[in-house]
N, C-alpha and C positions, 0 to 999 in steps of 0.2 A: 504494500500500500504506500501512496508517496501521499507528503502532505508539504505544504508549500504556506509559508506565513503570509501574513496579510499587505507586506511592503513590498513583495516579489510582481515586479510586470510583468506579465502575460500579452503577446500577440500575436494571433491567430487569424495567418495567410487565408482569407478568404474566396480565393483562384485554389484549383485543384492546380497539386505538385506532381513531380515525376518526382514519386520514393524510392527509386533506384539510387538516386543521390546521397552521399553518407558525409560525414563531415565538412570536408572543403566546400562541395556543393550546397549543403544546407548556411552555411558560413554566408556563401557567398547572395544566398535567397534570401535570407535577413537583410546582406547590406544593398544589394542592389532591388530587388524587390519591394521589400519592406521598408527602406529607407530609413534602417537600425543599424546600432553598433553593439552587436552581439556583447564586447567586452564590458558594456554599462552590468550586465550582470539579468537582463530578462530572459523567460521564458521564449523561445520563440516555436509557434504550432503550425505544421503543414500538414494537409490530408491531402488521398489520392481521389481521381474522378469518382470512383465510387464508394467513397468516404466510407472504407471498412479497414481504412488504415490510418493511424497517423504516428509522425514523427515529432521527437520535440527535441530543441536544440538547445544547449545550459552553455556557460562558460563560469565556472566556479573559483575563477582568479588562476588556478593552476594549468587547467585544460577543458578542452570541450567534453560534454558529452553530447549521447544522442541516445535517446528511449526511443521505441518505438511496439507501436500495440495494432494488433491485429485481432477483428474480430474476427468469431468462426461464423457467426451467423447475423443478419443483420447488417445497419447501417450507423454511423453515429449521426447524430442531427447537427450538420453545421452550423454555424450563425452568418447569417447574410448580409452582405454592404450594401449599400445604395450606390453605391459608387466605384470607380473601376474594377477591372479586373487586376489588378495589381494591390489592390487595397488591404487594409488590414483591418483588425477591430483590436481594440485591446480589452479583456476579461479580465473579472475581479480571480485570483484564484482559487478562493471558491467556485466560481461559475469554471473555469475548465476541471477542477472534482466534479462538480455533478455532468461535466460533458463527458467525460471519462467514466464515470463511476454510469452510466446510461439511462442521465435524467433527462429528460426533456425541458430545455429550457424556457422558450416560451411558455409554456404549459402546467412546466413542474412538476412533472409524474413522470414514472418510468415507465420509458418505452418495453412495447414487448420482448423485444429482443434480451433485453436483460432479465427478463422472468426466468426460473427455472423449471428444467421441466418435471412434473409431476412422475 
């Protein structure tokens, strides 16, 4: 389980990524994309077009990491921009736990997909 304090920024690539990409390339999706500087110390989230993947990018002062979650079944529910494709949103991190954790944010229930099966 991660858990993530209340001063940690979170921002979440709202353009499906190509998750083939591992460090350098997620690095480089932050600073050109997102128009961030990974070393500030945020979160940074990309999903793939059919949003049953995502990766998340840390730099913890020593080195990157990179998590990354796979559903077996199911989608996550992204959060959507008004505006480009290049865009971001940033989340409280709380709101990426309950994105992770398979709550429906708008909503605030859990989607199916996270029930278990009987």
């Amino acid at each position: 389980m991660l858990s993530f304090h209340a001063q940690l920024k979170v921002f979440v690539a709202t353009a499906p990524t190509d998750l083939r990409m591992s460090f350098n390339g997620l690095w480089a999706a932050a600073q050109e994309r997102l128009g961030e500087d990974p070393r500030k110390g945020a979160l940074f989230v990309f999903g793939n077009r059919r949003r049953n993947r995502i990766k998340i990018l840390y730099f913890d002062g020593t080195g990157v990491v990179v998590l990354a979650k796979r559903l077996e079944e199911g989608t996550f529910r992204w959060p959507q921009s008004a505006g480009e494709a290049g865009a971001k949103l940033r989340l409280a991190p709380q709101a990426l736990q309950l994105l992770l954790d398979g709550v429906e944010l708008k909503a605030a229930g859990r989607r199916a997909w996270y029930e278990a099966p009987c």
